[in-house]
C-alpha positions as CSV (number, residue, x, y, z in Angstrom):
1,X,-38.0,-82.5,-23.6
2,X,-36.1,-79.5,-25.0
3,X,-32.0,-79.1,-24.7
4,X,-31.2,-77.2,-21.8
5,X,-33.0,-79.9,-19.6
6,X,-32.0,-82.6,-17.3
7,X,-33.8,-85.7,-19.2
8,X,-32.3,-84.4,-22.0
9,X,-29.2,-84.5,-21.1
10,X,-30.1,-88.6,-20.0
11,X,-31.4,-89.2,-22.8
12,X,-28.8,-88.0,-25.5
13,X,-26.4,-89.8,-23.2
14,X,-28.3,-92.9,-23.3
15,X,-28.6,-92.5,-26.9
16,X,-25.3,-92.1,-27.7
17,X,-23.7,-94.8,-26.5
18,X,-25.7,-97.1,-27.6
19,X,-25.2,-95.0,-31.1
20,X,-21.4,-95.5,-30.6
21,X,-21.6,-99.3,-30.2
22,X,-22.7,-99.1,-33.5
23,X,-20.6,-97.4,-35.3
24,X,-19.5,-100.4,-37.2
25,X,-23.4,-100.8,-38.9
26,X,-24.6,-97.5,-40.1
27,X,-27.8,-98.4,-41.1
28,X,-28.6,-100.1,-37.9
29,X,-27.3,-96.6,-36.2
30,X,-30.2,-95.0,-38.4
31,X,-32.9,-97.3,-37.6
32,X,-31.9,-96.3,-33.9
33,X,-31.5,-92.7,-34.7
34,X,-35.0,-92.9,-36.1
35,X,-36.6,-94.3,-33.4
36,X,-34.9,-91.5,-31.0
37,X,-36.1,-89.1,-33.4
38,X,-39.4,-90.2,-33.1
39,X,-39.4,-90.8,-29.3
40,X,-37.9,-87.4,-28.8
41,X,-40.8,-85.9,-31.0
42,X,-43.6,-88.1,-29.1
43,X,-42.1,-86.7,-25.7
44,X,-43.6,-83.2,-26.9
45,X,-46.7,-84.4,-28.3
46,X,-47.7,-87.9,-29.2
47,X,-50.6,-87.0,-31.2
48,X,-48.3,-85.1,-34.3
49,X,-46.5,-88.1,-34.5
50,X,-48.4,-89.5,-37.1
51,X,-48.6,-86.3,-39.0
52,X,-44.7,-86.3,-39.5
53,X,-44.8,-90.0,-40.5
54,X,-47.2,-89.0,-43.1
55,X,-45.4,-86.2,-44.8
56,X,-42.3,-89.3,-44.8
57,X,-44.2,-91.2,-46.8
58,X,-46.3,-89.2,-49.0
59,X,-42.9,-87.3,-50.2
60,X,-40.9,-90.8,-49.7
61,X,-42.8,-92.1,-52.7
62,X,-43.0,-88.7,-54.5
63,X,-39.0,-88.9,-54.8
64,X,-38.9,-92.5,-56.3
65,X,-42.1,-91.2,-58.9
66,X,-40.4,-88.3,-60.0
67,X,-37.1,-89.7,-60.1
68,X,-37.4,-93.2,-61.2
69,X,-41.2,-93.2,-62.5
70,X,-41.5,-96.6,-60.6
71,X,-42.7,-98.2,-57.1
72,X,-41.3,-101.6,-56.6
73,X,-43.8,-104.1,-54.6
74,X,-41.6,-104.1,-52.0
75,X,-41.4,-100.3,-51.4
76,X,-45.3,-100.3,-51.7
77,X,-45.5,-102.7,-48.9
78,X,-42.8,-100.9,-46.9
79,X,-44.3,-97.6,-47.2
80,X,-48.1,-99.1,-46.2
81,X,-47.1,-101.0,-43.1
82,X,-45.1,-98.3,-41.7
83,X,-47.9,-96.2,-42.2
84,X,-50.7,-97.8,-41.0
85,X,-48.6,-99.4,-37.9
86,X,-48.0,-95.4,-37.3
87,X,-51.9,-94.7,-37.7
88,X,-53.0,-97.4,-35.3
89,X,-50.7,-96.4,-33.1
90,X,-50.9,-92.3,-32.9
91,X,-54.2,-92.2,-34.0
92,X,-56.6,-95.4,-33.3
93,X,-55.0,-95.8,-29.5
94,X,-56.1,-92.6,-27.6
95,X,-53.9,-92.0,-25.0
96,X,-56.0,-89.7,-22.6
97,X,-53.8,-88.8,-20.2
98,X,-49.5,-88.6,-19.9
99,X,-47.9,-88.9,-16.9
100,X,-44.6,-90.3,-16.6
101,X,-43.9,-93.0,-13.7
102,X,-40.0,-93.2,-14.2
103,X,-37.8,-90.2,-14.1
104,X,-36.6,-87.8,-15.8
105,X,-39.6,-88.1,-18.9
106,X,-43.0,-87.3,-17.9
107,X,-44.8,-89.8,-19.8
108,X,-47.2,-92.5,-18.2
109,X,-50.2,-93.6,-19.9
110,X,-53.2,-93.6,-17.2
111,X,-55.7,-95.3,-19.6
112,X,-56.1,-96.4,-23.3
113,X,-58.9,-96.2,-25.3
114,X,-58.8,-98.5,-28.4
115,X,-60.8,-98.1,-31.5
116,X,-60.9,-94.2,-31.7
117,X,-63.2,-94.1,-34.3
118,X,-63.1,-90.6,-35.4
119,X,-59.8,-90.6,-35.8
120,X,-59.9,-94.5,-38.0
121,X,-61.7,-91.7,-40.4
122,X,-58.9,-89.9,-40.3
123,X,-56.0,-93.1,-40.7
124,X,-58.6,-94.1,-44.2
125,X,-59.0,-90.8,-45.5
126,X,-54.5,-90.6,-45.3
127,X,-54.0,-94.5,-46.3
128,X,-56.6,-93.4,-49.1
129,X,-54.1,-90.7,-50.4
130,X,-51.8,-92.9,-50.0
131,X,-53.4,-95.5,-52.3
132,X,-54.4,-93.0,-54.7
133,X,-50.3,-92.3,-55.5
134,X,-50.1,-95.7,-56.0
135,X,-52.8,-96.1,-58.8
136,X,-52.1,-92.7,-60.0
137,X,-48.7,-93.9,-61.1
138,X,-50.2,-96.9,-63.2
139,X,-52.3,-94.9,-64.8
140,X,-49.3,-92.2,-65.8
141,X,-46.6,-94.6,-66.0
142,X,-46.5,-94.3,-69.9
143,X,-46.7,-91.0,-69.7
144,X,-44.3,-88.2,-71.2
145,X,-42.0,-87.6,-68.8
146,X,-41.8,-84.3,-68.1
147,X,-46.0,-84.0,-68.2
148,X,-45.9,-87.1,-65.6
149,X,-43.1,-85.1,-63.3
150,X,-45.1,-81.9,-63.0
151,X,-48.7,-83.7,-62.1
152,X,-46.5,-85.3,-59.5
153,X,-44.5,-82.2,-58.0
154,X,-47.6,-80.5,-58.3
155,X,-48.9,-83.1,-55.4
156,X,-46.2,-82.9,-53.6
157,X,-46.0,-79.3,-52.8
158,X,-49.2,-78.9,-52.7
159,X,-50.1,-81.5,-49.9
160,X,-47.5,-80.7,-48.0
161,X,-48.7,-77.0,-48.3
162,X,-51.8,-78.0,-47.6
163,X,-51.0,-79.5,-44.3
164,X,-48.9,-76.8,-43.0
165,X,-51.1,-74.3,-44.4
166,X,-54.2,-75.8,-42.5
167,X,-52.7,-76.4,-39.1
168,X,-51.0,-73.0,-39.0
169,X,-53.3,-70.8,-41.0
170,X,-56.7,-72.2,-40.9
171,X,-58.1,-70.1,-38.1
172,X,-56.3,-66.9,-38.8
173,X,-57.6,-66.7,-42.2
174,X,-60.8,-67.4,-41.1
175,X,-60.8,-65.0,-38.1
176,X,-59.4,-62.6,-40.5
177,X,-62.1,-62.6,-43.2
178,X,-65.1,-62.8,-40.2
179,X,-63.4,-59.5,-38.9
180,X,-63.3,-58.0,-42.6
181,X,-67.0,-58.7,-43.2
182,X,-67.9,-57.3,-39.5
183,X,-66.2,-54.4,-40.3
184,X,-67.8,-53.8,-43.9
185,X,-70.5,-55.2,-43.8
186,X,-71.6,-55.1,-40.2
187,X,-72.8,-58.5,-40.3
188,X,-71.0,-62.0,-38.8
189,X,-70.9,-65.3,-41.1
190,X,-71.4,-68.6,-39.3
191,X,-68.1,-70.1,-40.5
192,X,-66.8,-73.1,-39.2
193,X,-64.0,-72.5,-36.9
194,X,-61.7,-75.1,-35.3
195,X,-59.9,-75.7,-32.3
196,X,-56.3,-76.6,-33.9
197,X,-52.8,-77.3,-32.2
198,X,-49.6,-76.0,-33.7
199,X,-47.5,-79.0,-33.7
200,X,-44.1,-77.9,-32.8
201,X,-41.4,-77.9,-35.8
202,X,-43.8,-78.1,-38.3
203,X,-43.0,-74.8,-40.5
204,X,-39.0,-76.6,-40.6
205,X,-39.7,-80.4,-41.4
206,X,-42.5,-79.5,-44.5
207,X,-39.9,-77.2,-45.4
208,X,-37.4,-79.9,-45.9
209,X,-39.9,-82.3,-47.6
210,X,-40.4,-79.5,-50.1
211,X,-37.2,-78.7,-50.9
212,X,-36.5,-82.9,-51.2
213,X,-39.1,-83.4,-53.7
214,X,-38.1,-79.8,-55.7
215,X,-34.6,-81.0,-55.9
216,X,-34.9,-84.2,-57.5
217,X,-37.9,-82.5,-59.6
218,X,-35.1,-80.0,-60.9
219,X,-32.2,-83.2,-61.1
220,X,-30.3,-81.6,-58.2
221,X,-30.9,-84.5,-56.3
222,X,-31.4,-88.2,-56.6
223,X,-34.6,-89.8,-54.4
224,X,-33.7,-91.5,-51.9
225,X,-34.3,-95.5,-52.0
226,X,-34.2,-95.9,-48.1
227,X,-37.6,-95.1,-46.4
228,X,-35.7,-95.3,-43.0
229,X,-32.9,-92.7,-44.8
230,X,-35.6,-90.6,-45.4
231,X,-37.4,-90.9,-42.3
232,X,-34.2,-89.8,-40.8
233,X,-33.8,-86.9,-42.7
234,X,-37.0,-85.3,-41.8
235,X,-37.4,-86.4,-38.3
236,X,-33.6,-85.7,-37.6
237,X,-34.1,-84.6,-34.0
238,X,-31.5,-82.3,-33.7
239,X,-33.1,-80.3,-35.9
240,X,-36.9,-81.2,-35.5
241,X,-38.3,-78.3,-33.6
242,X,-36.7,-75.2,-34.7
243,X,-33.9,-76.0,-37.8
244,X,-31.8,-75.8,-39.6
245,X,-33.7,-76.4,-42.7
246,X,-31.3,-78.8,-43.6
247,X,-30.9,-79.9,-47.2
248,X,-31.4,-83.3,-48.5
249,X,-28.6,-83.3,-50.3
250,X,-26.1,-82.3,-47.7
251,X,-27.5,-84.7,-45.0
252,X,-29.0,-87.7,-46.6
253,X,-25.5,-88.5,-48.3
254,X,-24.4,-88.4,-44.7
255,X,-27.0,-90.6,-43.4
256,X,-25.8,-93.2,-46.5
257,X,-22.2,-94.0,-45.3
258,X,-20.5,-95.2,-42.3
259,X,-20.3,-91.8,-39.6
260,X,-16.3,-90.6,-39.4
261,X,-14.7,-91.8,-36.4
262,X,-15.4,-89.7,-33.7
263,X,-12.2,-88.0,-32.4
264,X,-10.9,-85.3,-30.4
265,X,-11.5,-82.5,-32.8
266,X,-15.2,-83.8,-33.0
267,X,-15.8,-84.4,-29.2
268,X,-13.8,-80.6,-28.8
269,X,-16.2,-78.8,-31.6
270,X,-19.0,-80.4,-30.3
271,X,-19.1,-79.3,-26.9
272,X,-18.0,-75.8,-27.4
273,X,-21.3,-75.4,-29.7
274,X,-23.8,-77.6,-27.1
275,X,-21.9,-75.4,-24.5
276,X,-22.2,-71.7,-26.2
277,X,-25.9,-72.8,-27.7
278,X,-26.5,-73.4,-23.7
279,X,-24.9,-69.9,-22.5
280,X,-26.6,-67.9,-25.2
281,X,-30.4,-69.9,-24.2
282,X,-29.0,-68.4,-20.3
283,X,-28.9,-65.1,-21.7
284,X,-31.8,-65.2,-23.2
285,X,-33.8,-66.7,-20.5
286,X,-32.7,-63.4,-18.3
287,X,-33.3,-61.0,-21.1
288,X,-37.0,-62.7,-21.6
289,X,-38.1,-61.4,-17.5
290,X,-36.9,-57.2,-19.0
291,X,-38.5,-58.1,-22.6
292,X,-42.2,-59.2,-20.9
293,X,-42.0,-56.4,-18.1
294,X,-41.9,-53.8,-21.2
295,X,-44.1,-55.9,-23.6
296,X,-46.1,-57.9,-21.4
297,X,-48.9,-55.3,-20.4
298,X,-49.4,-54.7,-23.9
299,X,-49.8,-58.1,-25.1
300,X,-54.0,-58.1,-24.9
301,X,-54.3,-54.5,-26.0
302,X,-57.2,-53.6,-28.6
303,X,-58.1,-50.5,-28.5
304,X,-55.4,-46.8,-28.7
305,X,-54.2,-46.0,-25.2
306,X,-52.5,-43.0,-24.8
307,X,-48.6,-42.7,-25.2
308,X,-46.4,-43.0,-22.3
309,X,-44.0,-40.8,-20.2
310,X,-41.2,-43.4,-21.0
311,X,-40.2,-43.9,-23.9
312,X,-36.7,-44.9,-23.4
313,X,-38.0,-48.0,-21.1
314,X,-39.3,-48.7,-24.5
315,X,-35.5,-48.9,-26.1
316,X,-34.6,-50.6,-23.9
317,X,-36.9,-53.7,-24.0
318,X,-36.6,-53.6,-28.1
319,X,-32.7,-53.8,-27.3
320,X,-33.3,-56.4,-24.9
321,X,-35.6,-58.5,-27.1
322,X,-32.9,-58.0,-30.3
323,X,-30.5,-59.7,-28.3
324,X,-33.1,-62.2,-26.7
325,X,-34.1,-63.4,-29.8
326,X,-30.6,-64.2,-31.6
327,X,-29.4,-65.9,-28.6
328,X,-32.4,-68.0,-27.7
329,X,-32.9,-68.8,-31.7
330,X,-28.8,-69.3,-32.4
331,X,-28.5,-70.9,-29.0
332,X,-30.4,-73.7,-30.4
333,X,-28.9,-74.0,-33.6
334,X,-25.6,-74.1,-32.0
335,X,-26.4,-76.5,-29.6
336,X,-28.5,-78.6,-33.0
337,X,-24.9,-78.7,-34.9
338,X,-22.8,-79.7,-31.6
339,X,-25.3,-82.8,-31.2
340,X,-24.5,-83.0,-34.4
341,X,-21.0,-83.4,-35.5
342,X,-20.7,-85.7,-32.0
343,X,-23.1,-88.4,-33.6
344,X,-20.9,-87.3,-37.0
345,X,-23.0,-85.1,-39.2
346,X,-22.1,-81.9,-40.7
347,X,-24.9,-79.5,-40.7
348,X,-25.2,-76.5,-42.4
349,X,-24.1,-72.7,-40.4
350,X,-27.6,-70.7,-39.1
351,X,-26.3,-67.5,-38.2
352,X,-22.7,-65.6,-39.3
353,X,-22.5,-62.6,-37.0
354,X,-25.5,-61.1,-38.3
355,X,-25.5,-57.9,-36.1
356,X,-22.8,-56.6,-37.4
357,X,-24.3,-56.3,-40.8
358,X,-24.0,-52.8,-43.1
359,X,-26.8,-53.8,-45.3
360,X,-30.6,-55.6,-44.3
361,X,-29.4,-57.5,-47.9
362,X,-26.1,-58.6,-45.5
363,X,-28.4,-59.1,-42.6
364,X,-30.6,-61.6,-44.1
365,X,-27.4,-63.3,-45.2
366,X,-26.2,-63.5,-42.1
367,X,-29.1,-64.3,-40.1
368,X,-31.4,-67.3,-40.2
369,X,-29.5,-68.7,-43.1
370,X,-31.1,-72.1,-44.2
371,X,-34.4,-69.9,-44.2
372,X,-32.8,-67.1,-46.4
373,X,-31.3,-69.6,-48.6
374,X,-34.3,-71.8,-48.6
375,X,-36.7,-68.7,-49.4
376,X,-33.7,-67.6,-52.5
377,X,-34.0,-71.3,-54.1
378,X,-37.4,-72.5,-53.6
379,X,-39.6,-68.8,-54.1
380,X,-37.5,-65.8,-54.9
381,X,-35.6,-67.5,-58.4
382,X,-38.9,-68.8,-59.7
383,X,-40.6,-65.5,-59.0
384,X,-37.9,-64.4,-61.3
385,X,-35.1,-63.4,-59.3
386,X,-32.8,-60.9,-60.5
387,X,-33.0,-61.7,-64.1
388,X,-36.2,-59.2,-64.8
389,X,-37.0,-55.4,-65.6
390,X,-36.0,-53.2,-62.1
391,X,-39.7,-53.3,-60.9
392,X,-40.5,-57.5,-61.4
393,X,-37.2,-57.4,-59.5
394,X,-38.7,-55.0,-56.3
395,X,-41.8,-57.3,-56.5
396,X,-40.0,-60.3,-56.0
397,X,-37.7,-59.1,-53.5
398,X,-41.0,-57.7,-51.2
399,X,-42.9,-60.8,-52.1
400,X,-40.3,-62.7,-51.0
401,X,-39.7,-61.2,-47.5
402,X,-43.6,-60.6,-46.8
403,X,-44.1,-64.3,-47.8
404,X,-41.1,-65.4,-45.2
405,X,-42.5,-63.2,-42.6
406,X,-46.0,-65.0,-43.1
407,X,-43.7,-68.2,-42.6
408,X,-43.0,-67.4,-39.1
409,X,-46.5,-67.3,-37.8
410,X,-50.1,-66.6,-38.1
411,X,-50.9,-62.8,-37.1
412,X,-50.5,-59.7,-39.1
413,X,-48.0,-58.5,-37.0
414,X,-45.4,-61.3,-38.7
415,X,-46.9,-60.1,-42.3
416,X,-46.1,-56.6,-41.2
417,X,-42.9,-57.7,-40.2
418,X,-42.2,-59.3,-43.5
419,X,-43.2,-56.3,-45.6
420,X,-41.2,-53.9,-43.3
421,X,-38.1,-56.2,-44.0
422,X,-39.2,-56.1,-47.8
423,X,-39.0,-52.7,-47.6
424,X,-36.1,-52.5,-46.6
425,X,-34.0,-54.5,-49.2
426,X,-36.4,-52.6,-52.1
427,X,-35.2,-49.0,-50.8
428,X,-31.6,-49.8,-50.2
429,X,-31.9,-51.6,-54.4
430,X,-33.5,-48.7,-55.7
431,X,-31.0,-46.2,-54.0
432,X,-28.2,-48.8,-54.6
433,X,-27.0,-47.9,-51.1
434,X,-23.6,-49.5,-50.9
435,X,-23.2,-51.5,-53.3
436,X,-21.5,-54.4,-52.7
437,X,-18.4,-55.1,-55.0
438,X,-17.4,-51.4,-53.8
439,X,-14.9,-50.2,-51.1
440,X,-15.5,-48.4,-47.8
441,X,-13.2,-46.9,-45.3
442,X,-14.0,-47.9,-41.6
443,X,-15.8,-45.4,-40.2
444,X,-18.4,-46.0,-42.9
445,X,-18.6,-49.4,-42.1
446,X,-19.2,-48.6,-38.3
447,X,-21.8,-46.0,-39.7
448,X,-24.1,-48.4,-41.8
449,X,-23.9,-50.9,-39.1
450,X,-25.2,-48.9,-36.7
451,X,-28.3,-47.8,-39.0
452,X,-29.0,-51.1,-40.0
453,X,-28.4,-52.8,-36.2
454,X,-31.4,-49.7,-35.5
455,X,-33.5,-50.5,-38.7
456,X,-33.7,-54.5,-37.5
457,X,-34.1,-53.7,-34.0
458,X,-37.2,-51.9,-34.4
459,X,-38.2,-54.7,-37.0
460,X,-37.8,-57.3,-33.6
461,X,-40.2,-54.7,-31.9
462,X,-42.8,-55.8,-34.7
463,X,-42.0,-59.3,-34.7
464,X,-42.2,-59.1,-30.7
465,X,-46.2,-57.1,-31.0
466,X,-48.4,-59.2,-30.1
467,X,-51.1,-56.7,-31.7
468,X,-50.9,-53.8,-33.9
469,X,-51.8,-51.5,-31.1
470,X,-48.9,-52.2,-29.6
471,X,-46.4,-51.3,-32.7
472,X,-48.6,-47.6,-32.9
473,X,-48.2,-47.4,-29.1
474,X,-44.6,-48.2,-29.2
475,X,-43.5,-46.2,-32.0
476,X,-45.1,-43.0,-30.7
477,X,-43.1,-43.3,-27.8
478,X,-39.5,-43.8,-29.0
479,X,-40.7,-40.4,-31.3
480,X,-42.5,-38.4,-28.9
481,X,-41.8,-39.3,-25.1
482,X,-37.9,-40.3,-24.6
483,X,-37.3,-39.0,-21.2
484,X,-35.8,-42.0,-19.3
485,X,-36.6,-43.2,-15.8
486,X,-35.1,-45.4,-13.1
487,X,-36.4,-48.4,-14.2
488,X,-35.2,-47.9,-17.7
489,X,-32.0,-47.4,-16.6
490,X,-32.3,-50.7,-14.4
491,X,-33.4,-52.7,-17.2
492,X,-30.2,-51.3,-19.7
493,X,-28.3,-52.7,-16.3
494,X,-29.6,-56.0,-16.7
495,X,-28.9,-56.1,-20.4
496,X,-25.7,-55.5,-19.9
497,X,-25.3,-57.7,-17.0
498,X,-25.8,-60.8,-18.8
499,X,-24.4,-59.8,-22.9
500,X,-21.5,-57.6,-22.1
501,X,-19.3,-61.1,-22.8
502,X,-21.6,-62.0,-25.6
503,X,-20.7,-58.8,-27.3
504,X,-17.4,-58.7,-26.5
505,X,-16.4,-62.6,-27.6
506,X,-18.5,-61.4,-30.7
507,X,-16.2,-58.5,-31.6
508,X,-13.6,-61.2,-31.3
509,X,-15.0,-63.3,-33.2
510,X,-15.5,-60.7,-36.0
511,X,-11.7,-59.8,-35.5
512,X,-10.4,-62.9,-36.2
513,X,-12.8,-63.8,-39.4
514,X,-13.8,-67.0,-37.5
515,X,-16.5,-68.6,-35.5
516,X,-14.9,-70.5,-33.5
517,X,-11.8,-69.0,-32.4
518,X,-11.4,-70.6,-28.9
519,X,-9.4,-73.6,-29.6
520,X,-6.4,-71.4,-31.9
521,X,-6.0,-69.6,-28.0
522,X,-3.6,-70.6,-25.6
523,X,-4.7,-73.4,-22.9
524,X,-4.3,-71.2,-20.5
525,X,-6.9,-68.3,-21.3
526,X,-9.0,-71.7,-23.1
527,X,-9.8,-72.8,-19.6
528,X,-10.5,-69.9,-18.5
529,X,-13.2,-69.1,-21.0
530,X,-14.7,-72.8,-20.8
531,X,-14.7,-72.3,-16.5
532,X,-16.2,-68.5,-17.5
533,X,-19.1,-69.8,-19.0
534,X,-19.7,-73.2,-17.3
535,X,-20.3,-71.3,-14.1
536,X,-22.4,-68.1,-15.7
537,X,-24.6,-71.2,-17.1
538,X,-24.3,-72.7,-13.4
539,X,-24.9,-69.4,-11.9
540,X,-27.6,-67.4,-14.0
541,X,-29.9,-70.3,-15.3
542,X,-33.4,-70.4,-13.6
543,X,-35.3,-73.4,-11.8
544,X,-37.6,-72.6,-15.0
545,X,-37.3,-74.0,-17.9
546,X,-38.7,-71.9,-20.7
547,X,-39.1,-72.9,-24.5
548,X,-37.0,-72.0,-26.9
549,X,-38.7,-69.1,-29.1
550,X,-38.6,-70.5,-32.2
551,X,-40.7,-73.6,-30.8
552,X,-43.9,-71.4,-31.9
553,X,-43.2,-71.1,-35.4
């Protein structure tokens, strides 16, 4: 159940009026907003339920530890029950097969099998963690308290590493190092290799966790006393699948008092984002049949094929994939902030105009923000930062990006990405190419733009690789082989076709110095720009539903 769907769209409406009768009892609305959250989630998968329930409540109780240095009975009890009612129901109930008998969800359970016993190994190795927080904080409660605080942000991080790090690097590591000891040694290891799911979101809400328990670790933050606050924060569904990384304390604090009463200004902001998030996903959508005609071929490619006749076709899909990827990633997060501010939150801004950046330092200002920010606060200042000799500084500024593309997924293309974009940022340092507390006239401006719109452009054509064949392959061609054909031209067509207002209401945009400029026009040209895009979404968006890109990472 993704946004740009019909059952959706029935479910947030069911939601949200029964959220809006209870706008009077906060914490009732959160309970609710929990178990939507949670439903919503299940929808996708029922089986990672349980995994996101666990990361609650092992970093639940890290908060209070680090915080407080104490567990009161009753948040021990809380924190079990929830967790093992989760376990028996995600993990000891199998359900084989989901099939859904009332419309719009697809969910109907054609059999149960109780008593899964591989997986009760798996609900009493967790509870046993579980336990082992609890006795570990009798043993250190006399404890020195900054000795006690660093045991238990150590756990922290390093479990909730741990899980990410095993469902969405376990096999690529090991498929990496059997490669490396074919190739060396000519000889293959029997390693044990698994067949693992990426649950969806997961990269986002560990993310969170981390930065919860770091925050209160470094007294930014106060833990949270609510296991249903917390709950909320990390399963927010909204932002579940693919961000913001939203900040503990910017949404908790939210999720603690009565919502603002909801009025016209909230109803207006909210539908213009759900209603741009949904015309930019259209764009996308269209962009995505040009971006797999170009890369599609090339997608299972393994060994050097020669370089082709067209290398301009090539441009054009990188083009087309630069603009697929903002507006299928941004499209969501716009559509995550409208859902948003209707139920009464504030969340935090993804992307500022980032194509129109002068610098990739601007860029990666601009683009992806609660990532960038999150990468800055969490990894880049305690590598160092800035405050170093001029070479610690390049290292943690490539370490950095390298890391973050790593972040994104599981292939070397993503690490190549991430050392291309480190690159980057360490030549235009060491250079000190327009620095930024100086002055430029315009047409400088327009100039650096254009180089750097180029330099992260062919940066999407290595995130977009599916194999490093394909970057070699592609690269030669844009060098050696740009003659142009019919079909490129047909594709730049369609590219145009469905941005030209896109780029056009961004220009605006950038004009004005504001993102969201619509409701300063007059009612008259208002309208039309709502009836504009209301049809185009109407008009241009397929039977197909297609996931949202960022779904994968």
């Amino acid at each position: 159940m993704i946004f740009n769907t019909f059952g959706f769209a029935v479910f947030f409406i069911s939601f949200f009026v029964l959220y809006q009768a209870l706008k009077k009892h906060f914490k009732i609305q959160n309970i609710l907003l929990l178990i939507a959250s949670y439903f919503f989630y299940g929808i996708l998968d029922i089986r990672f339920l349980f995994l996101i329930i666990l990361s609650s409540n092992l970093d639940y109780l890290f908060g209070l530890l680090i915080d407080k240095n104490r567990l009161s009975l009753t948040q021990c009890i809380k924190t079990s029950l929830f967790f093992l009612l989760s376990g028996f129901l995600f993990l000891i109930i199998q359900y084989n097969s989901i099939h859904l008998s009332f419309y719009p969800f697809s969910l109907l359970i054609d059999h149960i099998r109780l008593f899964n016993f591989a997986n009760i190994k798996i609900l009493i190795f967790s509870f046993s963690g579980l336990i082992l927080i609890i006795i570990s904080h009798k043993t250190t409660k006399n404890w020195e308290a900054e000795r006690r605080n660093k045991i238990y942000i150590t756990l922290s991080v390093t479990l909730s590493l741990t899980i990410l790090g095993f469902f969405k690097y376990y096999n690529f590591f090991i498929d990496s190092f059997t490669i490396l000891l074919q190739k060396c040694f000519n000889t293959t290891p029997d390693i044990w290799s698994l067949k693992i799911i990426l649950p969806v979101g997961i990269s986002f809400y560990i993310f969170k966790s981390i930065s919860y328990t770091i925050d209160i670790y470094r007294k930014e933050l106060s833990s949270c006393e609510s296991l249903i606050d917390y709950s909320v924060y990390l399963a927010f569904f909204p932002q579940l699948l693919a961000g913001p990384i939203e900040r503990a304390k910017s949404l908790i604090p939210q999720l603690q008092t009565r919502r603002p009463i909801l009025t016209k200004d909230h109803i207006y902001d909210g539908l213009w984002l759900i209603l741009w998030g949904l015309y930019k996903k259209m764009i996308a959508d269209n962009l995505a049949n040009v971006v797999n005609n170009i890369f599609g071929p090339y997608d299972i490619l393994k060994t050097p094929i020669s370089v082709p006749e067209d290398g301009l076709r090539i441009l054009v899909g990188i083009l087309a994939y630069t603009i697929q990827i903002y507006c299928d990633f941004s499209g969501y997060t716009d559509m995550a902030r409208g859902l948003g501010k209707l139920m009464g939150f504030n969340t935090m801004l993804n992307f500022d105009l980032p194509y129109i950046s002068k610098t990739p330092q601007e860029f990666w200002r601009r683009w992806h923000i609660s990532l960038s920010t999150w990468l800055r606060d969490y990894l880049y200042i305690p590598l160092g930062g800035n405050k170093c000799s001029r070479g610690r500084l390049y290292y943690n500024v490539f370490m950095t990006m390298l890391l973050g593309g790593l972040w994104h997924g599981a292939a070397w293309t993503f690490v190549l990405w991430g050392a291309y974009h480190g690159l980057l940022q360490v030549i235009y340092k060491f250079f000190s190419i327009r620095e930024e507390k100086k002055q430029f006239p315009w047409w400088s401006n327009v100039f650096h733009g254009i180089i750097t719109f180029n330099l992260v452009a062919y940066g999407w054509m290595l995130f977009r690789a599916k194999n490093m064949t394909t970057v070699v392959y592609f690269t030669l061609s844009i060098i050696t082989s740009l003659h142009g054909s019919s079909e490129a031209v047909s594709h730049l067509f369609t590219v145009i076709k469905y941005s030209w207002f896109l780029i056009l209401f961004q220009i605006f945009q950038y004009y004005k110095k504001d993102l969201e400029p619509v409701k300063k026009l007059n009612w008259f040209v208002q309208l039309n720009i709502w009836f504009f895009i209301i049809m185009s979404i109407l008009s241009f968006t397929g039977s197909e539903v297609q996931d949202f890109i960022y779904f994968a990472f």
